[in-house]
N, C-alpha and C positions, 0 to 999 in steps of 0.2 A: 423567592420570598424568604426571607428571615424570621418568619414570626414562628418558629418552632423556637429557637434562639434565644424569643425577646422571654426574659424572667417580670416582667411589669407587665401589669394588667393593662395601664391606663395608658401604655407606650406606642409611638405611632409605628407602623409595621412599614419596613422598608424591603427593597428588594437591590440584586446589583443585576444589571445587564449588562455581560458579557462580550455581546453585539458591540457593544462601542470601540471595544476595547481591538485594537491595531490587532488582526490577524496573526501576524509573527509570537506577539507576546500574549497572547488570547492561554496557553498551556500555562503556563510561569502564571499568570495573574490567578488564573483559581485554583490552583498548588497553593499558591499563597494564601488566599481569603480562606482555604477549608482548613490552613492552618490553625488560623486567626476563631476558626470558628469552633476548635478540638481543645474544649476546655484543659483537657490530660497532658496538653504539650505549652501550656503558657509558659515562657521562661518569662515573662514579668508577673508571675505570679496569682495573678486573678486573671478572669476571662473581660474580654473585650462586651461593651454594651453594645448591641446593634444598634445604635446612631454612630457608635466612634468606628467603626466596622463601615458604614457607609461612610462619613467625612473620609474614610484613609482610601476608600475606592475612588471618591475623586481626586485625591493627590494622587495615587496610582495611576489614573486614568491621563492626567497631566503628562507626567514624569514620561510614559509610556506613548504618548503620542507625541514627547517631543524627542525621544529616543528614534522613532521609526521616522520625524522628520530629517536627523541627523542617518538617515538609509540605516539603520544598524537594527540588524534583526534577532541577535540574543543579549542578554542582558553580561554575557561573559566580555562581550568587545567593549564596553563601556572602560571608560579609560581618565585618568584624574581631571582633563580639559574636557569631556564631556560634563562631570559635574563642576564643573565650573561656568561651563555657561548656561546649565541648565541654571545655575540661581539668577546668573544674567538674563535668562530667558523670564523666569518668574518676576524679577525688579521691573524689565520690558511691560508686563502684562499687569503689575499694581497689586501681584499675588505671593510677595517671598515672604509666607511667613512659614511659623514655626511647626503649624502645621503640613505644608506640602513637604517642608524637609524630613519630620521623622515620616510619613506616607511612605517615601523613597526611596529610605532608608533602612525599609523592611525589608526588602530582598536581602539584604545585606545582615539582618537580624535573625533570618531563619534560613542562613545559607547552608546550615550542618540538614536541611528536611526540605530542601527544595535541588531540580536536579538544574538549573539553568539560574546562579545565585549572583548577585552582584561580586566582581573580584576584590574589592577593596571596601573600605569603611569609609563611606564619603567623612562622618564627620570629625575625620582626622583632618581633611582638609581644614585649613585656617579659615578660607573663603564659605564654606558649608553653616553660614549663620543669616540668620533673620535681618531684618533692620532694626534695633533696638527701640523704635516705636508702634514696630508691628509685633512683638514678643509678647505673648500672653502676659498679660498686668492684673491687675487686682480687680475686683468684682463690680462688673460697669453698672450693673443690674439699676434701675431706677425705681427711687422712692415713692409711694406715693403721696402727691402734695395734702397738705391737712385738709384745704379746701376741697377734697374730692373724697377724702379718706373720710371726715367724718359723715357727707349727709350718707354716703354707700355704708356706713356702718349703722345708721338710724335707720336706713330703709331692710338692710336685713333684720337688723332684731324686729324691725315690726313687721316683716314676713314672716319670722320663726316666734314670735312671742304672741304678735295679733291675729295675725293673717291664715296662721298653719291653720286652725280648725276650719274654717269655712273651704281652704283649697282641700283640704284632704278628707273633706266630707264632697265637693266635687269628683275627686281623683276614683273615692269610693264608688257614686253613683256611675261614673265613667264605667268602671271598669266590670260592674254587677251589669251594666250592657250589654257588653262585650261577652262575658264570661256565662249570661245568659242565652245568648245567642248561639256562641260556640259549641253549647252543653245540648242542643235540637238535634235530632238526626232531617238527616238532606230531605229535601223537596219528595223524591220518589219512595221515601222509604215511612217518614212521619204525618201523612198529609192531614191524616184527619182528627189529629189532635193541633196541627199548627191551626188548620182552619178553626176551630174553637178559640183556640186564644187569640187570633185574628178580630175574629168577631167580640169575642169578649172584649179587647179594647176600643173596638168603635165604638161600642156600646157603653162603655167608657168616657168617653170625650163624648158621644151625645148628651148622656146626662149629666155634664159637668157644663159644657156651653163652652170650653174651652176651643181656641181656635188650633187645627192643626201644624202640626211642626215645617217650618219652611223653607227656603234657601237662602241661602246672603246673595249668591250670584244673582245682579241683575237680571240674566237670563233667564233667570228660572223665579225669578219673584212672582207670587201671588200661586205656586205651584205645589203642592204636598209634598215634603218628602218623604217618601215611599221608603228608601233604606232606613230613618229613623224611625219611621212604623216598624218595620222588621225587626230593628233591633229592641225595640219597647215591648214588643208582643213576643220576642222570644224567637224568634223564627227565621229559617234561614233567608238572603237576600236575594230580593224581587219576589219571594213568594206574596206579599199581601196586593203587589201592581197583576198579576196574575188572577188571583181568586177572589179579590174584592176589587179591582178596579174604580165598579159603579157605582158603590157603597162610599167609598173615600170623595169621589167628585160632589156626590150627594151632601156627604157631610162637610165638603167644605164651602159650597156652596152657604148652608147653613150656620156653621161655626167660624166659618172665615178661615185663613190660613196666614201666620204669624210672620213674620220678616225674616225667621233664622232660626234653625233646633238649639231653646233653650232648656237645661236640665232643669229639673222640678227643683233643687236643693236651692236656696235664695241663701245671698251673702247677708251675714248678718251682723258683723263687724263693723265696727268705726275708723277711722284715724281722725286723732284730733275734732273730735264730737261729728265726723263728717263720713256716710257711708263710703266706704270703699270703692267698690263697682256698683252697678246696677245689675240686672238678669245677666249670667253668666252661658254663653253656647258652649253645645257639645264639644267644636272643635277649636274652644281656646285652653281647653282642660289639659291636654300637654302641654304647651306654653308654660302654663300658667306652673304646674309641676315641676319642669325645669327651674322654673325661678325661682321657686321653692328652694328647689336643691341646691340653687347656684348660692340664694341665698346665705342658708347650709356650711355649704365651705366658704363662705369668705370669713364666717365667723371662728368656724373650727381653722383654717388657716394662719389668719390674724393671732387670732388669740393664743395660739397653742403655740405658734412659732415650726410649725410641722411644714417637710417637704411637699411638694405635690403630690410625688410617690407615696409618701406615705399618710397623707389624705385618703389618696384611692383606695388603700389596701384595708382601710378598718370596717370593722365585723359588725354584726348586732351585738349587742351586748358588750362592745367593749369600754365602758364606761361602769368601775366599780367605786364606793366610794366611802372612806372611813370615815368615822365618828369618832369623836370624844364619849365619855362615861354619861355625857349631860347633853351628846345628840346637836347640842347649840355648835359648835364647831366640825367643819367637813371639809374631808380634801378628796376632790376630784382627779382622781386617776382614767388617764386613756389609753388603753394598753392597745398596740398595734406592731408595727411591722418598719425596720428601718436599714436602707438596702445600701445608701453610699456607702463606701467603704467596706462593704461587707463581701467577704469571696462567695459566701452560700447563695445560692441562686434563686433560694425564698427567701433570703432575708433575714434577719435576727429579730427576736423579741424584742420592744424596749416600750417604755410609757413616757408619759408624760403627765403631767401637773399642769391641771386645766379648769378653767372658771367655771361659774355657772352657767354661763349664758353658752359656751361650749357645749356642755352637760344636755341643754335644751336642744341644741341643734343637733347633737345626735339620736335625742331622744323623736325630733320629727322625722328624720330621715328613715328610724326603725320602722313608724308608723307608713310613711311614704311607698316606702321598699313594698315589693310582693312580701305574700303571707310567707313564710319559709327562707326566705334568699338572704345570703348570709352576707356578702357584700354590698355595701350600703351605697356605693358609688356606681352602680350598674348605669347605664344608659334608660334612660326613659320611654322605653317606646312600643306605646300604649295602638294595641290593634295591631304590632308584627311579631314575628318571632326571631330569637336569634341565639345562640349558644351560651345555655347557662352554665355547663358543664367546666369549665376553669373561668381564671381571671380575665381571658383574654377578651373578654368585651367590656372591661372597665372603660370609663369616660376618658377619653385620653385628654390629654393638655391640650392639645389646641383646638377641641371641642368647648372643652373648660375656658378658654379663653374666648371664644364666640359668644359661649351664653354668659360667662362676666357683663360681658359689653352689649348683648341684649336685656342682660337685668337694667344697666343703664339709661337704656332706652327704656324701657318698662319704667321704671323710678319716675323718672321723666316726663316720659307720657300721664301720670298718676299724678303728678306734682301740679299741675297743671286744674285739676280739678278737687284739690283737694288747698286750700287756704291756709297758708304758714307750714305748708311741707316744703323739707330743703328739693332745690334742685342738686344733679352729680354734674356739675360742670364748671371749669376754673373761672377766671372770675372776670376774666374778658372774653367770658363765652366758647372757649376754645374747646375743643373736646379732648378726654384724654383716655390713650387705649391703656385699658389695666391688663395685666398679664398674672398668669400663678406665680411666677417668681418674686412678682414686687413686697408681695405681701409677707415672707419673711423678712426679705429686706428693709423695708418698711418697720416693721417691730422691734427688729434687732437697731435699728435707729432713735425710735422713740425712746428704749430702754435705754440704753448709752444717755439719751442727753438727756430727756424728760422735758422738753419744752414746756412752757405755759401754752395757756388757751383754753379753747373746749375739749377737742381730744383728752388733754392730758391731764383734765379736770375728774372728765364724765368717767373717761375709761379704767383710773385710777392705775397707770402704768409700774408705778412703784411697788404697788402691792401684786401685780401681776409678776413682776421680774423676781421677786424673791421669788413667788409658787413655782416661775418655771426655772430659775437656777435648783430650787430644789428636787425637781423632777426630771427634766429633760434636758435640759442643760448640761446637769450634775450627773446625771447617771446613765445615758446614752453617748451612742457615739456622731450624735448631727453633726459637732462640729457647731453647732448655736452660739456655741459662748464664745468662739474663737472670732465669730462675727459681731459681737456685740462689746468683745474687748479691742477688735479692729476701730467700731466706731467710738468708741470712748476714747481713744487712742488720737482720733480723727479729731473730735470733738475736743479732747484737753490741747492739741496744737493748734488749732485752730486759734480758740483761748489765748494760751500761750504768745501765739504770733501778735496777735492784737496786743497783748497788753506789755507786749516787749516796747511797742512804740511809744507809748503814756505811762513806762512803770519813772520817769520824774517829775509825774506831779502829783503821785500820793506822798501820803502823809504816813508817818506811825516812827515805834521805837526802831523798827526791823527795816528801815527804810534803806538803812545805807546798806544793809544786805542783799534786800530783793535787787537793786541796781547791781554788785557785785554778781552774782549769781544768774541773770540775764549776761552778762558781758561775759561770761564765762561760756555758757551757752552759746553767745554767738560765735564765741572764738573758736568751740568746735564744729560748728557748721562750716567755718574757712574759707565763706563770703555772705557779703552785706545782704543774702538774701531771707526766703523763707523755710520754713521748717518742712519736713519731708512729705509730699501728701500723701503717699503710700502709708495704708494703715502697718503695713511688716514693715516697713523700713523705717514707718515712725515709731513704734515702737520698742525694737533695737534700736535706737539714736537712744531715748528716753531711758532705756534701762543703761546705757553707760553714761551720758549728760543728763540726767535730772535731774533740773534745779531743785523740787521739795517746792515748787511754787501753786498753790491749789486755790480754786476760787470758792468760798463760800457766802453764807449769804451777807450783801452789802458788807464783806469782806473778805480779803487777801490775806490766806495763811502763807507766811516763810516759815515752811513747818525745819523747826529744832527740836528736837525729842528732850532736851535737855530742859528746856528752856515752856513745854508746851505743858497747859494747862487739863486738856481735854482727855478724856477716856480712850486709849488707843487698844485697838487688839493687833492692829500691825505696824512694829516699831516704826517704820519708812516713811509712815502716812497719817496725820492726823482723823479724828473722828469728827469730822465737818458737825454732826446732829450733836454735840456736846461741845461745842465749839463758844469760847466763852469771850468776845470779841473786846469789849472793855479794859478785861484787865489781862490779858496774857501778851508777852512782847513778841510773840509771832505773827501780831495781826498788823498791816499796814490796811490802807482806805484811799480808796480813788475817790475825784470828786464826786461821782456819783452815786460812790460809798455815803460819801457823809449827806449828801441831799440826800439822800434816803433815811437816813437816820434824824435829819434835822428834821422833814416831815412825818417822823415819828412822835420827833419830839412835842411839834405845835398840838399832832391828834391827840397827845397825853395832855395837853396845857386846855385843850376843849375841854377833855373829859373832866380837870379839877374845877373847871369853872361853870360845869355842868349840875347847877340848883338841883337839881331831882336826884341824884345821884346819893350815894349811904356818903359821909364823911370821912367814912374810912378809905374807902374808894375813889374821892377825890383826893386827899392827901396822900395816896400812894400814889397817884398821876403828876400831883405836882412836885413832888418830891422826884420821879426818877424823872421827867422830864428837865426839871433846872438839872438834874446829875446830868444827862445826855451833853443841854448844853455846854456848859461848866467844861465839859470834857471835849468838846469837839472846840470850843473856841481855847481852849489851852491848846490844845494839837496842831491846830492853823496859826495858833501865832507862833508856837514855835517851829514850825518849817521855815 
């Protein structure tokens, strides 16, 4: 097992077995791995994470079993034509990539501390290469579609905004059961005080008329449960089928016995003027907690633009938050823990710059959490016990990713009974699995382009990107921004690509330029095709061929510094929000430029002809509207 190793709380624990591995080379293979696992001896400078520790045990385990097919029983006889067919062997099996090469390559990397070392550097060999479309590429991770993205962001904030009080006054009574229970001494040692408070609850539920607690199992319908007695009277399990047996059949014969143990705490919430649930049972109360949680972090994930890792790792209290002199202005800080890149095996401090609605979700999760427990990511589980003493029973990710996709189901199942609540599902029905990765990627997309729609409406993406360039972006080392200027990167070639095809039939002073300046462009790309899709390789193309070609609104800056009217703080690039399209010679217009401006122009020709309106108000509409005209039929007729 590895999990002494793993530095991540939330990380799945892996193990290597050695059994696999070809008896000859069984010595050499764990030489090597207790290398790989002696932080003191990295020659690449930081230590290996236990999942890249097990991915190179499978490339080892490869290399090593095709070694003993070739009869060769120490790794000293390997010879330049065994690595040579071994990549042949790898192409045969649909697995040469870049991964099994360095794997194999280890022996040969820690041959000065291993006694049986490879003799040569395979990847001196010419042949010791990948297939160039098996070679690690840029980040495949998938977005999530709007259609999914926003009802799952409506159904969390109204878990953490609507919903938390009624679950976490469930979670409470849950667990004042349990915790009462727990607090009894055993059957043989407390009896005659259990017996009173035994009695004292029947006595209870006689004079209330209430029917006793039941089972959902059809087997046992119309039957007491006896363990939820115990747990309501305090006492420990099976004592009240024991010393009240006859007293329970009695009263239930009289007060009846219910379908299923429901908690006395009733929901008392809305969604969209419509109750939420009905009576709530005992054993949906962890469910129901997780979804909470899951809740929880899809918002703090989203929002923040924060790794999985470092999801898992934030504390109580980490959320501090300044004020202005006048209290009306606040910036939400989340100070936590951030490990990529970092050689310290706990991680580095860093924060982030984070919205309200963040702010809220952590503030449930404190409440959520046990009374004292400092990690807010703990596993849920209500009635076991398990190791609070380190990180290492934080939620790992592909826990996180099971209950994502049961909050889905949950949404879903609730949508259903609740009238104009969204469903999470694309839009020919198709289900789509969310994962913790998407949801950086996801934001670090939004932020790049800023789509229209409801997302990019409700969520107010623009005003989110400066808070988090200013925080976490800006002043950690995520590596956020390097993602978010990949897709802008993505995003402006994209652009770029398309309006290479139709830059002749705009219109403007800069026209014969923007044509010059595409044709220059294509020239160095050095065939008729398209623009790079790799965000790195688009972005070195762009910083030596940049046209200076930028889209703004229902207009095309040919940005000229010389020439450019607008507020710039960086000479290279116009200020798009000061961008003064009428009169500066940098702006060309597509046709769909000027429809756009031309049905500007008619809504100002309504408003001058608009009786109700102050006179002043209309002759300011009629006035720039003939200007608009005036100016777009000069422009078209001289093209």
């Amino acid at each position: 097992m590895l999990s002494p190793a793993e530095r991540l709380g939330h990380a799945h624990v892996y193990s290597l077995n050695f059994l696999r591995v070809p008896a000859p080379f069984r010595p050499a293979a764990k030489e090597l791995f207790a290398q790989l696992l002696d932080d003191d001896l990295m020659p690449r400078g930081k230590p290996y994470a236990t999942s890249s520790i097990r991915v190179h045990f499978t490339g080892v385990l490869v290399f090593l079993q095709f070694l003993t097919s070739k009869r060769l029983t120490r790794l000293s006889e390997v010879t330049p034509r065994h690595y040579g067919e071994y990549v042949g062997y790898l192409g045969a099996l649909g697995k040469l990539r870049d991964s099994h090469l360095r794997s194999a390559r280890l022996f040969w990397t820690y041959r000065d501390r291993l006694t049986d070392p490879l003799p040569a550097d395979p990847e001196a060999m010419v042949f010791w290469r990948a297939a160039p479309e098996a070679q690690r590429g840029e980040n495949k991770t998938q977005r999530i579609p709007e259609e999914i993205l926003n009802p799952l962001i409506w159904w969390s904030s109204r878990l953490v905004d609507e919903l938390s009080g009624d679950i976490l006054s469930f979670a409470e009574e849950h667990r004042n059961l349990l915790t009462a229970q727990a607090s009894r001494p055993s059957i043989s040692r407390g009896r005659g005080d259990a017996s009173s408070r035994v009695t004292a609850l029947l006595t209870r539920y006689r004079a209330s008329g209430e029917p006793l607690p039941g089972h959902y199992e059809k087997a046992w319908q119309g039957r007491p449960n006896y363990r939820a007695l115990d747990r309501e009277a305090g006492v420990p399990t099976g004592l009240t089928i024991r010393i009240a047996d006859y007293q329970v059949r009695a009263l239930a014969e009289d007060n009846g016995v219910d379908s299923d143990t429901f908690l006395r705490s009733r929901p008392s919430a809305t969604l969209l003027d419509v109750p939420w649930s009905g009576r709530i049972t005992y054993r949906e109360v962890p469910g129901l907690c997780r979804t909470l949680q899951t809740a929880a972090y899809v918002l703090i994930a989203f929002f923040s633009g924060m790794r999985d890792s470092e999801v898992k790792h934030i504390k109580r209290g980490c959320i501090r938050t300044d004020s202005d002199s006048t209290g009306r202005l606040q910036v939400h800080r989340l100070h936590g823990t951030t490990f990529k890149g970092n050689d310290d095996p706990h991680g580095k401090a860093a924060h982030w710059i984070v919205s309200p609605i963040v702010k809220r979700a952590v503030e449930v999760l404190e409440r959520l959490a046990d009374p004292g427990e400092e990690y807010l990511f703990r596993p849920l589980r209500f009635g076991t016990s398990h190791n609070r003493s380190d990180t290492k029973s934080l939620v790992s990710g592909s826990e996180t990713n099971t209950n994502l996709n049961k909050l889905v189901d949950w949404a879903n199942g609730r949508a259903v009974g609740i009238p104009g609540s969204p469903k999470i599902a694309r839009a020919d029905g198709t289900r789509w699995q969310l994962s913790t990765r998407q949801f950086r990627r996801t934001l670090a997309w939004f932020i790049a382009r800023r789509p229209g729609g409801v997302a990019a409406g409700a969520l107010q993406y623009k005003h989110l990107s400066l808070q988090m360039f200013r925080g976490y972006a800006g002043e950690s080392r995520s590596g956020f921004a390097d993602e978010v200027a990949g897709e802008q990167a993505l995003a402006r070639g994209e652009w770029l690509g398309e309006f290479a095809q139709d830059a002749h039939s705009v219109v403007g002073r800069a026209k014969d330029e923007v044509v010059r300046r595409l044709d220059s462009m294509g020239s160095a790309l050095g065939f008729a095709g398209q623009l790079p899709e790799s965000p790195a390789q688009l972005t070195r193309f762009l910083k030596r061929h940049d046209p200076y070609i930028y889209r703004g609104a229902a207009v095309t800056c040919v940005f000229d510094r010389t020439k450019a009217l607008c507020m710039r703080k960086e000479p290279s690039a116009p200020d798009l929000l000061s961008c003064e399209p009428l009169r500066c010679a940098n702006a060309v217009f597509t046709p769909e430029d000027i429809a756009a401006w031309r049905d500007r122009a008619s809504g100002l020709a309504e408003v001058a002809a608009d009786e109700s309106r102050a006179p002043r108000v209309r002759a300011s509409a009629a006035d720039h509207s003939a200007r608009l005209i005036a100016f777009f039929d000069a422009l078209q007729g001289s093209a």
